[in-house]
C-alpha positions in Angstrom: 0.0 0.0 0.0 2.7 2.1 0.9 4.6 1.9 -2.4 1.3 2.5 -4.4 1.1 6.0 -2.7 4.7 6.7 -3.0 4.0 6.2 -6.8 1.1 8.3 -6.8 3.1 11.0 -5.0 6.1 10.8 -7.0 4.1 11.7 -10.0 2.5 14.5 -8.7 5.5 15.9 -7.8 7.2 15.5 -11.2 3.3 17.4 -12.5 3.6 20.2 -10.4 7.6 20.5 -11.0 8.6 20.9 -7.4 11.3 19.7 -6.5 14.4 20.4 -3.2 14.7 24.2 -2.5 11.7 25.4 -4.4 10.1 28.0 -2.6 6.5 27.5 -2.7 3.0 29.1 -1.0 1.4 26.9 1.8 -1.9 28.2 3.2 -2.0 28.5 7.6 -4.5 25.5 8.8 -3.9 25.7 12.4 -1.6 27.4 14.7 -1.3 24.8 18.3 1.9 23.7 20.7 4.0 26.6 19.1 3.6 25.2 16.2 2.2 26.1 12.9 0.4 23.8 10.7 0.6 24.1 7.0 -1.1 22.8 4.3 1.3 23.0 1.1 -0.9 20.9 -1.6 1.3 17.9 -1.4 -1.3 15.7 -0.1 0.3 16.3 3.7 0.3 18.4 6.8 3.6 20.1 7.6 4.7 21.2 11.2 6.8 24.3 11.2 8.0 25.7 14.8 6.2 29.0 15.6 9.8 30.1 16.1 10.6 30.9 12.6 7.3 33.1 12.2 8.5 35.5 14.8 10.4 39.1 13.9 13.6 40.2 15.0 10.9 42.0 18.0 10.2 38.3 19.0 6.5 39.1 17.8 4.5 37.2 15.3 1.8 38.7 13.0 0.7 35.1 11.7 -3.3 34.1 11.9 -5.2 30.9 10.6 -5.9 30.5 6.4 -3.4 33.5 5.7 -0.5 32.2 2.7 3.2 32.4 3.6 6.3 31.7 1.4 7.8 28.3 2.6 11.5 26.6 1.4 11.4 22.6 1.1 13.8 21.4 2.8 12.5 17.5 2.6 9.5 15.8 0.6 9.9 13.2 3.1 10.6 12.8 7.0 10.1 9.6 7.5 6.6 10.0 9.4 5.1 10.9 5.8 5.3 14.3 6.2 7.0 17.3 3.9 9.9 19.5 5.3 9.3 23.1 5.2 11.3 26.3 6.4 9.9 29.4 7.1 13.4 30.6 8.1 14.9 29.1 5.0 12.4 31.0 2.8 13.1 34.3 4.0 16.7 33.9 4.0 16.4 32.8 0.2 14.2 35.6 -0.7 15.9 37.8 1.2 19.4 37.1 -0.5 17.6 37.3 -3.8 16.5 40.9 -2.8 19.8 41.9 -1.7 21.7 41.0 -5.1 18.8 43.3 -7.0 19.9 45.8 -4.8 23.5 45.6 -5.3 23.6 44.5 -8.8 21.3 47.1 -10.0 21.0 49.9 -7.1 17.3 48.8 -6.1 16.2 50.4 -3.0 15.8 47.8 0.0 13.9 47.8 3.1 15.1 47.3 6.7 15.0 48.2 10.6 18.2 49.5 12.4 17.6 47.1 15.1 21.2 48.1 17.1 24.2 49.7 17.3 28.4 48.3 16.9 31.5 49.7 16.7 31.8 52.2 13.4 27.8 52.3 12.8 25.0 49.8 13.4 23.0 46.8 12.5 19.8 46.7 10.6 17.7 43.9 10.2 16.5 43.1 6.5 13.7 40.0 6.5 15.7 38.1 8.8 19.4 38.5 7.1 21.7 40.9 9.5 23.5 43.6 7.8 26.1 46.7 8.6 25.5 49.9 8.4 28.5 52.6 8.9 27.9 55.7 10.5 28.7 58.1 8.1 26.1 56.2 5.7 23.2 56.7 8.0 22.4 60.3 6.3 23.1 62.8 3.8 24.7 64.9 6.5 26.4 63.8 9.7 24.1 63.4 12.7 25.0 63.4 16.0 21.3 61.8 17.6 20.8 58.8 15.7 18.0 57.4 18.1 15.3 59.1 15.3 16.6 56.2 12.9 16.4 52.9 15.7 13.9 50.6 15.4 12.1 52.3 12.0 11.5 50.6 8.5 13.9 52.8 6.4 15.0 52.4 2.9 18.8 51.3 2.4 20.8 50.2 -0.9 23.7 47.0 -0.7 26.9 48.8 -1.5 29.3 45.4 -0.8 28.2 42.0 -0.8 29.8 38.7 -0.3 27.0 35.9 0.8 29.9 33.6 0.9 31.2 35.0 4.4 27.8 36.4 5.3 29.2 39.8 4.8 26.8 42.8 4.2 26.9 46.8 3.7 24.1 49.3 3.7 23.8 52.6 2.8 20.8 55.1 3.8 22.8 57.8 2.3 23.1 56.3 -1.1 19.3 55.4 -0.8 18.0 58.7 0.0 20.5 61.4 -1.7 18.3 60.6 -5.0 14.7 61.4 -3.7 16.4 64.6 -1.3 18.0 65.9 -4.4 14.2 66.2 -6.2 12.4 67.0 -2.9 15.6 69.6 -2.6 15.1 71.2 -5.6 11.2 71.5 -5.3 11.7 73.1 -1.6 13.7 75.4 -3.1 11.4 77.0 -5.8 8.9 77.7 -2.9 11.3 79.3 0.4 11.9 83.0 1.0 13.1 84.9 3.8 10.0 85.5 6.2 7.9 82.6 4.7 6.4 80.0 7.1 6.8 76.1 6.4 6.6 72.9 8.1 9.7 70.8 9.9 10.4 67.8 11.5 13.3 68.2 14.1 16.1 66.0 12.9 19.0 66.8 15.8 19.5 68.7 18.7 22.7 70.2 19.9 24.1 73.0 22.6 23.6 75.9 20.2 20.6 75.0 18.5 18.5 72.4 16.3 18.2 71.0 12.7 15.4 70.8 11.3 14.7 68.9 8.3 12.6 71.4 5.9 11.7 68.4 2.9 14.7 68.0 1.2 16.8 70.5 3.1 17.5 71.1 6.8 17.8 74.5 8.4 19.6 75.5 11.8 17.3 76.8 14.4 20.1 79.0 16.6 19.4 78.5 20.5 18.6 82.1 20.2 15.8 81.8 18.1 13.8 78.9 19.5 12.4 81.1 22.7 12.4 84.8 23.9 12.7 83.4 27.5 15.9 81.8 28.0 17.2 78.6 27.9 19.9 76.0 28.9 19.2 73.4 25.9 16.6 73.4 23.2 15.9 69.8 24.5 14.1 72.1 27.5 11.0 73.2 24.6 11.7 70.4 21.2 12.0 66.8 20.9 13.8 64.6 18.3 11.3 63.8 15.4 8.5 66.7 16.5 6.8 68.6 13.8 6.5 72.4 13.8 6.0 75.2 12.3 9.0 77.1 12.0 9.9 80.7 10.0 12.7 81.3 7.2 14.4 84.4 8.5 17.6 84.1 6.0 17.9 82.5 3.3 21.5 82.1 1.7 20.7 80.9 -1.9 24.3 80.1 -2.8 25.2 77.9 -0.3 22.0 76.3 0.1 22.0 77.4 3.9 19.0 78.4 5.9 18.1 80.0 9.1 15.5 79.7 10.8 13.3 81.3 13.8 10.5 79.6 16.4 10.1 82.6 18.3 9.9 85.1 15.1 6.0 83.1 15.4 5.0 84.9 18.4 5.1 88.4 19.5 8.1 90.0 21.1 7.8 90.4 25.1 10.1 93.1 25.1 8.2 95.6 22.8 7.1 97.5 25.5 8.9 96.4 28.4 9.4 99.9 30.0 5.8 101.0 29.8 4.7 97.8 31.5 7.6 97.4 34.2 8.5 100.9 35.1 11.3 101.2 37.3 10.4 100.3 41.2 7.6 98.5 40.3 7.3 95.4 42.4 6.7 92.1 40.4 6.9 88.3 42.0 8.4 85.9 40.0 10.0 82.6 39.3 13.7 81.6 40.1 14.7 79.8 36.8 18.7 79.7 36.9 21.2 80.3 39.8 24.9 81.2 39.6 27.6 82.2 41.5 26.8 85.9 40.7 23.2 86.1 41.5 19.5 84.2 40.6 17.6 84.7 37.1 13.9 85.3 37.8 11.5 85.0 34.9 9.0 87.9 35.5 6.6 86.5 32.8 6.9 84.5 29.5 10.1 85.1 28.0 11.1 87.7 30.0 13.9 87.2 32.7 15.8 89.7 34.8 18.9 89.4 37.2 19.3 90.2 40.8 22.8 90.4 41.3 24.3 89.1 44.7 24.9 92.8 45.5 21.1 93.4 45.2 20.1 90.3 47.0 20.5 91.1 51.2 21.7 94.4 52.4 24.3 93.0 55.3 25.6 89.9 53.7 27.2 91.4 49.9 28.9 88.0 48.9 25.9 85.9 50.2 25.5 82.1 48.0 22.5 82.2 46.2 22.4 78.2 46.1 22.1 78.5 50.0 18.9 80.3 50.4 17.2 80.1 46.6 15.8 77.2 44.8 15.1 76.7 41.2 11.2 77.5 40.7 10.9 79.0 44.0 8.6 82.6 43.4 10.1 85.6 44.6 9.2 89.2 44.9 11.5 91.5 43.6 12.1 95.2 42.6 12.4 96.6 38.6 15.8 98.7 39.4 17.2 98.7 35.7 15.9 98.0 32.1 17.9 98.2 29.3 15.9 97.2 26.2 19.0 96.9 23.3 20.8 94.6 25.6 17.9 93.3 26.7 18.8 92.7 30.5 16.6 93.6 33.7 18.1 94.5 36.8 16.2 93.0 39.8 16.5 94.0 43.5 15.4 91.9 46.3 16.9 93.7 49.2 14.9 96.3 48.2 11.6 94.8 49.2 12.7 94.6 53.0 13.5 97.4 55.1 17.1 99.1 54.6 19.1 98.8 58.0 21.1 101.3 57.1 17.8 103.9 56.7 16.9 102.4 60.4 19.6 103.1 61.6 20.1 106.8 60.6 16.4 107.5 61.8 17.6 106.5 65.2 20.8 107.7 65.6 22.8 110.9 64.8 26.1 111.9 64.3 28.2 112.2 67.4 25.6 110.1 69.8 27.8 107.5 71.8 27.0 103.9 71.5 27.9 100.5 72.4 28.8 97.2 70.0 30.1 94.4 70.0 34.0 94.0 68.2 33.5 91.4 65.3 37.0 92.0 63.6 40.3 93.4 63.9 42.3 94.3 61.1 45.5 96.4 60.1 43.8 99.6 59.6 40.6 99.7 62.1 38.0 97.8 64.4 34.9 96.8 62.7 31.6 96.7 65.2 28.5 94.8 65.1 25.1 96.0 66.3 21.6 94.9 66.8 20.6 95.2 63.5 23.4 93.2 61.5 25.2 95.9 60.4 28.7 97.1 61.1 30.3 100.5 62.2 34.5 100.9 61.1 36.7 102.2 63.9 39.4 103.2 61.5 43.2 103.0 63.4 43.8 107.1 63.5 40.3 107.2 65.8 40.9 104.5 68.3 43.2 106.5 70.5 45.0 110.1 70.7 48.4 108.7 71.7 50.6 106.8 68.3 48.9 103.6 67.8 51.0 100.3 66.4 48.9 97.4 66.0 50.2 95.2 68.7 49.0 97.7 71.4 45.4 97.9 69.7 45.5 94.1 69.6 46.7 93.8 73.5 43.4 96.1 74.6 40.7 95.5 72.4 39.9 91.3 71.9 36.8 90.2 69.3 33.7 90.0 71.5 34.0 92.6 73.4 31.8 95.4 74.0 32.7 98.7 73.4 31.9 102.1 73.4 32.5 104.9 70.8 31.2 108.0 69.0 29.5 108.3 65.8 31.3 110.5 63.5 29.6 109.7 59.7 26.7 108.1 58.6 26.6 107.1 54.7 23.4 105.6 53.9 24.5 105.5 49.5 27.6 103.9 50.6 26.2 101.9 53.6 29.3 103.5 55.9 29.2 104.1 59.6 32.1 105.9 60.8 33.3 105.3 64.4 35.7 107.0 66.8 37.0 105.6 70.4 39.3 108.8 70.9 37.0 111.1 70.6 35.0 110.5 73.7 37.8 112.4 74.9 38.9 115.7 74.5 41.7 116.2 72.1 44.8 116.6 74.0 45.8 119.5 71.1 43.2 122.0 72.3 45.2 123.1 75.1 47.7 124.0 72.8 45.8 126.1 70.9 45.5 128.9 74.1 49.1 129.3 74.3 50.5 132.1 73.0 53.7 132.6 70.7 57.1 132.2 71.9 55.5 130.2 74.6 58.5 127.5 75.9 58.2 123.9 75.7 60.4 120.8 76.6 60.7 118.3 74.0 62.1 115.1 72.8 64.1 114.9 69.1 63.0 111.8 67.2 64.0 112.5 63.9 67.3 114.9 62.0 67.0 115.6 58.7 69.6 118.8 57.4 68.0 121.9 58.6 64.8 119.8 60.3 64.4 118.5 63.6 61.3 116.4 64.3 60.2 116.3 67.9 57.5 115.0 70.1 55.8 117.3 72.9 53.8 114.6 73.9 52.0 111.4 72.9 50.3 112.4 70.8 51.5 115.8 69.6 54.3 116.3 67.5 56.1 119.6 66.5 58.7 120.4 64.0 61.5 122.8 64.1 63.4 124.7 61.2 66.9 125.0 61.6 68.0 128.6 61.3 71.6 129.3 60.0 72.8 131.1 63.1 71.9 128.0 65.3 73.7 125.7 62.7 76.7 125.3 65.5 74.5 124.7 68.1 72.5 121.8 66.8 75.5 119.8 65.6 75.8 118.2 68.7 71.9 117.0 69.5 71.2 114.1 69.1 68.2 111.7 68.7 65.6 111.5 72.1 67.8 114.5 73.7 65.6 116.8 75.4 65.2 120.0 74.0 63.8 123.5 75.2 61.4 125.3 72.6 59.5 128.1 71.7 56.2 127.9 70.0 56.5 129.4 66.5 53.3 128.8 65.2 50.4 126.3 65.1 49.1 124.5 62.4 45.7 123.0 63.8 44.8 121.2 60.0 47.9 118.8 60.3 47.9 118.9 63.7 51.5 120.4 64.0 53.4 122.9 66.3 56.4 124.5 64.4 58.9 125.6 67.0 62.1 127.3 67.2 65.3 126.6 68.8 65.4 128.5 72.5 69.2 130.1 73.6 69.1 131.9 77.0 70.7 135.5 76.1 72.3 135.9 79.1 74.1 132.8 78.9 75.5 133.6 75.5 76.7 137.2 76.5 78.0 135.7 79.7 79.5 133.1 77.0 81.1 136.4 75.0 82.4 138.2 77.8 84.5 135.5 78.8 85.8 134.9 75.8 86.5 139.0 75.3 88.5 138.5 78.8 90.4 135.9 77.9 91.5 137.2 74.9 93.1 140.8 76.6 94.8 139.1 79.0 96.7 136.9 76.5 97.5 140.1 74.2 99.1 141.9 77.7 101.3 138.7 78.5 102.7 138.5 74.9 103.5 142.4 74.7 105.4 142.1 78.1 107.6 139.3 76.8 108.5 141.5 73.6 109.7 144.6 75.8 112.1 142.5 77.9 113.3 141.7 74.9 
């Protein structure tokens, strides 16, 4: 029985002119136990695992009676069943496909299904390929992600089936139809015309957008009138917009192009709406070491400098006390619309200390602080209110000062008491003295009359000056005069000296003195001399005459 129906078969096999490797159409019967059940018109069922149905997703699209390409592989298994191959099929088909393709440059389908060194890999039917990156588009392209896991049209540019060894190109495949889409883009652009685009790649300074044959660069600058970091922050990689030709370089084929030309300028009449003082709450959109950006309203942003934030604290961290999107209420203090840049106060919308404190205090009231610093040229003091008073190093005493004897008296946390002497609310100054809760010792000086004498010490002898102190804190100077020339050769410095006040200069704080010489000492001085001198002329005559 079995050999009459392996006769029969036989000749319908040799009718029908199958025969090992034919490709033929088989008709879906049944789909069960992950397998799928064919009937192929050879007078048998044929099992094919569900396995070779599935994409390179894992996924099968497959459904009962549809017809599906199938390779034998066997007209017999030994159970009485034909051999088919799903996988086999494809593969031949496939291969067949990819020779058209190379032989005579016919577009091919395929899915970029991952990436490998130098480019990526794209599915076509089944049959892996390579695809270098520089052959992905017309013009290099930094966000590929656009092209992964999309049916895009490729040509074979090498092909050896021997070694399994495949090339794509996209470039090659497209360069054809951009070229006519190119040419028919061109005919209908101008400068200030509005046309369609589908984002193609973003980078730091901007986006490229692909205009139908032709991309454009979208400048950073032109997507928003608010600012912004990244144009990732408003478009996305393969979103369509609208977008406005505002130059149009014919020549070079290069085009530029504007998202926020669309809408109308904020700034047109920024100083009408936001005159200066006006108070406006807004939101903290960047921070830096300078000072916090607050957009006031759509596309608008001002700066408050770290100078403008708090009125005590002038290098004060804005990532310490400000977060990003936090609202804020500011003060207009600046526009400038050509730059356009907004000067924003915060400090300005609390009370100024510095006001306060002038309200409550005047110039030469006494009051008491507490010593936050000491430096080389003054005392800095705290009060209540967070600011600081500057007892600069000529006001802490009336005697000389070095800084070792400042530093021995005064220690940081003490209180102390001094004297106001200036209060600068523009330049947020308050002058402090120490000496001058006492009287200046160089008032007394100032009563006594010329040619008055006084005792002092030499500290310094310069040709015809002497330098002298009277006392601590007073110093005089004296002129040499030429008939005291003699006299002054043998002083020397921190002898004691008798003067005679000369004359006063209170602006420098100076008393110019003279040299005193007791008159009756110096004729005394003469007369002696005089005497000494006859009786040496009396003895020398009396020696001639004995003689």
């Amino acid at each position: 029985m079995s050999e009459i129906f392996n006769k029969l078969f036989n000749k319908i096999i040799k009718k029908t002119k199958i025969k090992y490797g034919s490709i033929i159409k088989c008709k879906i019967i049944d789909i069960k136990n992950n397998n799928v059940i064919v009937d192929s018109g050879l007078k048998s069922e044929s099992y094919i695992p569900i396995e070779e149905f599935k994409n390179y997703k894992g996924k099968t699209k497959i459904k009962i009676n549809d017809k599906v390409k199938l390779f034998i592989d066997s007209f017999e298994s030994g159970n009485g069943q034909t051999i088919l191959s799903r996988e086999k099929a494809k593969k031949y088909e496939t291969w067949n496909n990819l020779e058209l393709s190379y032989t005579q440059s016919k577009i091919i389908k395929g899915i970029i299904i991952g990436r490998v060194k130098g480019g990526f890999t794209a599915d076509i039917n089944g049959i892996k390929c390579f695809l270098p990156g520089s052959l992905i588009d017309i013009k290099p392209i930094k966000d590929t992600t656009i092209f992964e896991g999309k049916l895009l049209d490729f040509k074979v540019i090498k092909l050896d089936k021997k070694n399994n060894n495949i090339v794509l190109s996209r470039k090659a495949a497209i360069i054809n139809d951009n070229n006519i889409e190119k040419k028919k883009l061109l005919k209908k652009i101008y400068e200030g015309s509005i046309i369609n685009g589908i984002v193609k790649n973003l980078t730091d300074y901007g986006a490229f957008i692909d205009l139908g044959g032709l991309d454009g660069l979208l400048h950073i600058t032109d997507i928003s009138w608010k600012r912004i970091r990244h144009p990732n922050e408003i478009l996305n990689i393969g979103q369509e917009i609208q977008i406005k030709i505002i130059k149009f370089d014919k020549d070079n084929n290069r085009v530029s192009l504007g998202l926020k030309q669309l809408t109308k300028d904020p700034w047109e009449n920024i100083e009408k709406k936001y005159p200066k003082n006006t108070k406006i709450r807004g939101k903290i959109t960047n921070l830096t070491d300078y000072g916090c950006f607050i957009e006031i309203e759509e596309g608008i942003e001002g700066l408050a400098h770290i100078s403008e934030i708090d009125w005590i604290n002038k290098n004060i961290n804005p990532f310490k006390i400000f977060n990003i999107g936090e609202k804020i209420k500011a003060i207009i203090l600046k526009i400038d619309k050509i730059k356009r840049r907004i000067s924003l106060g915060i400090k300005q919308c609390k009370p100024n200390p510095w006001i306060n404190f002038s309200e409550n205090h005047n110039i030469g009231d006494n009051i008491k602080g507490k010593i936050k610093s000491i430096t080389d040229f003054g005392i800095f003091i705290g009060f209540k209110n967070g600011i600081d008073g500057l007892i600069h190093s000529k006001d802490i005493s009336w005697k000389i000062n070095n800084q070792e004897n400042i530093n021995k008296i005064y220690k940081k946390g003490s209180v102390i008491k001094s004297k106001i002497l200036q209060i600068d609310i523009k330049k947020e100054r308050i002058s402090l003295g120490i000496k001058q809760l006492q009287e200046d010792p160089f008032n007394k000086y100032l009563l006594y009359k010329k040619n008055k004498l006084i005792n002092c010490k030499i500290i310094k002898i310069k040709k015809n000056i002497i330098k002298v102190l009277i006392e601590d804190s007073i110093k005089g100077l004296i002129n040499i005069e030429k008939n005291n020339k003699n006299i002054v050769k043998n002083f020397q410095i921190n002898n004691i000296i008798k003067t005679k006040i000369y004359k006063i200069d209170k602006k420098n704080r100076l008393i110019n003195l003279k040299i005193f010489i007791d008159k009756k000492i110096k004729n005394k001085n003469i007369k002696f001399k005089e005497k000494n001198c006859f009786n040496t002329m009396i003895e020398a005559f009396k020696k001639a005459k004995s003689k």
